[in-house]
TINUZA-393325 format. One line per 10 residues: number of its first residue (from 1); their letters; for each residue z negated, x negated, y negated of C-alpha. Coordinates in steps of 0.05 Angstrom, whole numbers, plus 5000, padded with zeros to 4 digits. Example, Ala and Ser with C-alpha at 12.3 -4.5 7.8 and 13.67 -1.06 7.14 Angstrom:
BEGIN
1 = as = 4844 4754 5090 | 4857 4727 5021
***
This chain:
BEGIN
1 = xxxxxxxxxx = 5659 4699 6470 | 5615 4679 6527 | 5676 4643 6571 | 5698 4604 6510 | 5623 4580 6499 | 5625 4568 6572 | 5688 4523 6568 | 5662 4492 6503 | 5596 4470 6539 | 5633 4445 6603
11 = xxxxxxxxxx = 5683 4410 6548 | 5627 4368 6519 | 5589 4356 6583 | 5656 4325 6614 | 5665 4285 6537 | 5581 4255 6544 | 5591 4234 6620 | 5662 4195 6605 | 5639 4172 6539 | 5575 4155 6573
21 = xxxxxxxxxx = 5612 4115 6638 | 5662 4080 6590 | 5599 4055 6562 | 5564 4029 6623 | 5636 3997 6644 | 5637 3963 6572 | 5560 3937 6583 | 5578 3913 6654 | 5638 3886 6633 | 5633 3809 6662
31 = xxxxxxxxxx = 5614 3847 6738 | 5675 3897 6728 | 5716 3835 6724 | 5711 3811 6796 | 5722 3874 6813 | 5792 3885 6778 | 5808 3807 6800 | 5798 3838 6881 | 5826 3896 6859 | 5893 3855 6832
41 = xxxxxxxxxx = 5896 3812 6896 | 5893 3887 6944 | 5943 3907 6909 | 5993 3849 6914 | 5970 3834 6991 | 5967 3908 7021 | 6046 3910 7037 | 6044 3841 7083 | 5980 3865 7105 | 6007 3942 7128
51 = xxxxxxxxxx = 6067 3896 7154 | 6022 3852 7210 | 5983 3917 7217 | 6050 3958 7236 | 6059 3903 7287 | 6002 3932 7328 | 5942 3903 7302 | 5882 3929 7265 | 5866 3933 7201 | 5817 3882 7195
61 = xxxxxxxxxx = 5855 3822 7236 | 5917 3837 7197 | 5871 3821 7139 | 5857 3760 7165 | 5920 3740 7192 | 5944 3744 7108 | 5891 3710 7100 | 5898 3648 7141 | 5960 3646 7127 | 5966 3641 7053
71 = xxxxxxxxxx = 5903 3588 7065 | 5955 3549 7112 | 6009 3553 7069 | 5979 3535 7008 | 5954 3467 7039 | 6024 3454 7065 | 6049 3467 6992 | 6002 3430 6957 | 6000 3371 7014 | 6077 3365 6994
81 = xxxxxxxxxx = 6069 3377 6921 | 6006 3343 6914 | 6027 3272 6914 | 6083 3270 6867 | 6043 3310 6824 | 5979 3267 6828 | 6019 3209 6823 | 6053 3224 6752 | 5991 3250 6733 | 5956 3182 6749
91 = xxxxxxxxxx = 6012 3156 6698 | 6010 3205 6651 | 5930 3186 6637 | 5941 3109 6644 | 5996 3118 6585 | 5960 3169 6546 | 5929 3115 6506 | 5998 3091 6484 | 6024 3158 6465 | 5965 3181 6426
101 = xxxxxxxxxx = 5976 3103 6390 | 6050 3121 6383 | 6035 3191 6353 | 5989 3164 6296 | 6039 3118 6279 | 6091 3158 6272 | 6037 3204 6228 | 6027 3141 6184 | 6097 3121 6173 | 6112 3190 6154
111 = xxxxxxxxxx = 6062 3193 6105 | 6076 3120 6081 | 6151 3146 6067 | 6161 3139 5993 | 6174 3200 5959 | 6163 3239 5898 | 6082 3262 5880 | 6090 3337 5904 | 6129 3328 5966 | 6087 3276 5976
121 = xxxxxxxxxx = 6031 3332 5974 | 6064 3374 6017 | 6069 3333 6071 | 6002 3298 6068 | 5972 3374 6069 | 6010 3399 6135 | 6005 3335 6168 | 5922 3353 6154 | 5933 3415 6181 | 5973 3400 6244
131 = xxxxxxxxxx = 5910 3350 6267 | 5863 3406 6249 | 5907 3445 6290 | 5909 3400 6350 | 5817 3389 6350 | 5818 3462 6347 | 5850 3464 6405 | 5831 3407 6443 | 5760 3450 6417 | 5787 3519 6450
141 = xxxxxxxxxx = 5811 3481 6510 | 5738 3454 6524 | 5712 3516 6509 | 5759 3560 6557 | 5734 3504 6612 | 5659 3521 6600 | 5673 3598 6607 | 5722 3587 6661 | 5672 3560 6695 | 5633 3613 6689
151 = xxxxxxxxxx = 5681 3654 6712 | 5682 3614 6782 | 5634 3672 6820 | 5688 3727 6797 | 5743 3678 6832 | 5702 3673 6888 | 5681 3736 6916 | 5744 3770 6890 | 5782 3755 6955 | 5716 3790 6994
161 = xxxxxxxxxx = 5720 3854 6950 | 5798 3853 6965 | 5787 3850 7037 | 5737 3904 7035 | 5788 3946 6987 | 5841 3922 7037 | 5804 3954 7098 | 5795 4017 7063 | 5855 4022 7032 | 5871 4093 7043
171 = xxxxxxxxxx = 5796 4124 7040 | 5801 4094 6970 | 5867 4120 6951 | 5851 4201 6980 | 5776 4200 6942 | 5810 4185 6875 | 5867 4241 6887 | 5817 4291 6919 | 5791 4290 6854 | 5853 4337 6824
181 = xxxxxxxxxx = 5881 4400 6856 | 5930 4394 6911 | 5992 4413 6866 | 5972 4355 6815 | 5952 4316 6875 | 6027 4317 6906 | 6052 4298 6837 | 6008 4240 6818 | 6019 4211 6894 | 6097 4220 6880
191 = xxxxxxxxxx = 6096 4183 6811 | 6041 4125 6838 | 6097 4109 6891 | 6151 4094 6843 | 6103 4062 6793 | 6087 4021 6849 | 6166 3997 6871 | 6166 3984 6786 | 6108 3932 6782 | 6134 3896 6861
201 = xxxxxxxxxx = 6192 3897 6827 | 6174 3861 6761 | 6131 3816 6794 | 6182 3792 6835 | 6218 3777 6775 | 6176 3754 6732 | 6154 3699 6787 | 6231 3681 6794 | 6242 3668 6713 | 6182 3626 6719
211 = xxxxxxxxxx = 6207 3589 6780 | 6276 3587 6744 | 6261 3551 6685 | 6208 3500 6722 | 6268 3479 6764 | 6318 3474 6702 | 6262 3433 6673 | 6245 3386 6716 | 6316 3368 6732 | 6335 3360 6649
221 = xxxxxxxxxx = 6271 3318 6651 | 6305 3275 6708 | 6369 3268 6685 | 6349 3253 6617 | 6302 3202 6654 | 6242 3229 6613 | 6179 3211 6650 | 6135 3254 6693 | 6194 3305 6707 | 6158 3345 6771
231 = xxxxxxxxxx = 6096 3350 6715 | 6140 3379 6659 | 6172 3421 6699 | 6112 3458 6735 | 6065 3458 6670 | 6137 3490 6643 | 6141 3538 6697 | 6061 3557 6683 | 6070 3565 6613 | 6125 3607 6618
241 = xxxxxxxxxx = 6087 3658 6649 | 6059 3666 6586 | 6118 3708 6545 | 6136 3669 6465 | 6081 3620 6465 | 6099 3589 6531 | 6153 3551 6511 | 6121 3530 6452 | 6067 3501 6496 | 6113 3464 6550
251 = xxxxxxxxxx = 6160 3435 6496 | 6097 3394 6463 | 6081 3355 6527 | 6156 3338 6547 | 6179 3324 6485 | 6116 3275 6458 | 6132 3237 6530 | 6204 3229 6514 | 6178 3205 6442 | 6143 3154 6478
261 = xxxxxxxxxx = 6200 3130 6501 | 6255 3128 6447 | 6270 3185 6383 | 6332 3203 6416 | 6307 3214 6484 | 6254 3267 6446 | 6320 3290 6417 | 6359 3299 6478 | 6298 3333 6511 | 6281 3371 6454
271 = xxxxxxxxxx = 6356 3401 6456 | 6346 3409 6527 | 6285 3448 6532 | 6313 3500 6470 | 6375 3507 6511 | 6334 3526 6571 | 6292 3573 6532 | 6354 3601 6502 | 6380 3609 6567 | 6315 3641 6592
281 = xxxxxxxxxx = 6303 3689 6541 | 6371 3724 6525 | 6393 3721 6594 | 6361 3699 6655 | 6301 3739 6632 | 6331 3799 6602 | 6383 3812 6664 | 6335 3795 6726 | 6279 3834 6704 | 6318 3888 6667
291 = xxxxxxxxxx = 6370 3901 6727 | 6299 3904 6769 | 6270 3950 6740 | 6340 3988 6721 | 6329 3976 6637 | 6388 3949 6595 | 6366 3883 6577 | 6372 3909 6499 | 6317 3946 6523 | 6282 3900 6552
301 = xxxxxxxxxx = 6288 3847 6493 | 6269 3910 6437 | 6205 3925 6486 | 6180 3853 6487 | 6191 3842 6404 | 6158 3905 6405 | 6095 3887 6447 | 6088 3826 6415 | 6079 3864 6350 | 6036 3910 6370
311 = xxxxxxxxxx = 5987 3882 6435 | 6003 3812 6417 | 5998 3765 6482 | 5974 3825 6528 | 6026 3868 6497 | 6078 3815 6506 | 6060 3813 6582 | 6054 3892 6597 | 6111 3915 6549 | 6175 3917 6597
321 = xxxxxxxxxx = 6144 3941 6663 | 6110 3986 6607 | 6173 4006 6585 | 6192 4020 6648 | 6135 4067 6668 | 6152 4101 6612 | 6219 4119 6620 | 6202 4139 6690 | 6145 4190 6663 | 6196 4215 6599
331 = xxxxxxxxx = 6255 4224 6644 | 6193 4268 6697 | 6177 4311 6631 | 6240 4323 6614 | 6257 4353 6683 | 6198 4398 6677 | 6214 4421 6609 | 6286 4438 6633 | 6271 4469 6694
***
């Protein structure tokens, strides 16, 4: 009687101190952020960094070394991309004027169309409804600004907490593991390593779609001869990091510039952009990342519908290297329960 009050009273202790720490993580919340952000950029930097350091340097200036280097290279990048890009977007805002003009025309002729009273209705209400739609988000868009710009400290000393997490990289790693017995410990060190070659592996992937369909973009956008084609196609690329809405957000741009231009250049576009999405999703996306990560790209299509329908955005982004975690701790179980 006395060992199972023991074990109760060391049960509830253990429940009040990570109830109690969840808490003070929940309260401290916009702090714990820069943390994760340097956390995050560790993680994705300690391989190049172990790399330079196998070369026969130390820790610290192989650190650096990453570190002036992805400084250097993304001036050269930008000093190459920076120009066209500026330029179209110089364009882009001297011809906004004219598109947003162009736009409420074509509002008002569609509502000047003559048709019968309830149709009529119909069309008058969702044509209210799309330009509530589009001040709401203009609205959000200001007001994601204002808090990203809030954000700015996080972005900034997250690269010092990652060189600090960098340099004590495996200090870090054996003080969370000392924490379990050495049994567990061997275990949990064997399934971190492959759930670490999982996530490499669907970044990697994931980076390539994106690249992918910004390149298929911007050369439909050329051939068409649909203004601002380097534009579309890296806003498409960006968007489509974002899994179902990002198409829906790079199609608006390209296609209301091709408007500007002619309805059957917004056609063509239009066509081309849903054929590159089509493309994207059921099969660059689905073979690349699933033959990455060794899931049938069934698989991988079922556990995006079904992240989406459960964690909505963040459930669309976690769900296949999710999936893929998963199957690598079911198929671990399962060769415990057989043994």
């Amino acid at each position: 009687m006395e060992f199972n009050l023991n074990r109760i009273i060391r049960f509830i202790l253990v429940a009040v101190v990570v109830t109690a720490t969840i808490y003070f993580f929940y309260l401290v919340r916009e702090v714990l952020l820069t943390f994760i952000l340097g956390a995050i950029l560790a993680y994705l930097l300690f391989r190049p960094v172990k790399w330079v350091e196998n070369q026969g340097l130390k820790r610290v200036w192989a650190i650096l070394i990453i570190y002036l280097l992805g400084i250097l290279l993304s001036v050269l990048l930008f000093s190459l991309a920076l120009p066209g890009v500026i330029r179209e977007f110089s364009e882009f805002a001297s011809d906004f004027p004219r598109y947003a003009h162009d736009a409420t025309k074509y509002l008002g002729r569609l509502q000047a169309i003559d048709m019968p009273t309830r149709l009529q209705e119909v069309v008058n209400s969702n044509v209210s409804r799309m330009e509530g739609i589009i001040y709401k988000g203009l609205d959000k868009l200001i007001g994601s600004s204002y808090q990203f710009l809030s954000k700015v400290l996080a972005l900034v000393f997250s690269p010092i907490l990652a060189f600090y997490i960098l340099n004590d990289w495996e200090k870090i790693r054996d003080g969370i593991l000392n924490l379990f017995s050495p049994r567990v410990r061997l275990q949990l060190n064997a399934v971190a390593i492959e759930v670490d070659q999982i996530l490499m592996a669907y970044i990697r992937s994931y980076l390539l779609v994106a690249v992918l369909v910004g390149v298929m973009v911007t050369i439909a956008a050329a051939v068409l001869g649909v203004k601002f084609p380097l534009l579309l196609g890296i806003l498409s690329g960006i968007t489509n990091l974002i899994p179902y809405f990002g198409a829906f957000l790079s199609t608006i741009p390209a296609v209301g510039i091709a408007l500007g231009e002619s309805w059957r250049l917004a056609l063509y576009m239009l066509g081309a952009i849903i054929l590159i999405q089509q493309l994207e999703s059921n099969l660059i996306t689905p073979r690349i990342i699933g033959d990455s990560l060794g899931l049938h790209p069934l698989v991988v299509v079922f556990a995006l519908l079904a992240g989406g329908k459960l964690g909505g955005l963040w459930g669309l982004v976690l769900a296949v290297p999710g999936a893929a975690i998963l199957k690598l701790l079911l198929s671990r179980v399962y060769l415990k329960v057989v043994e």
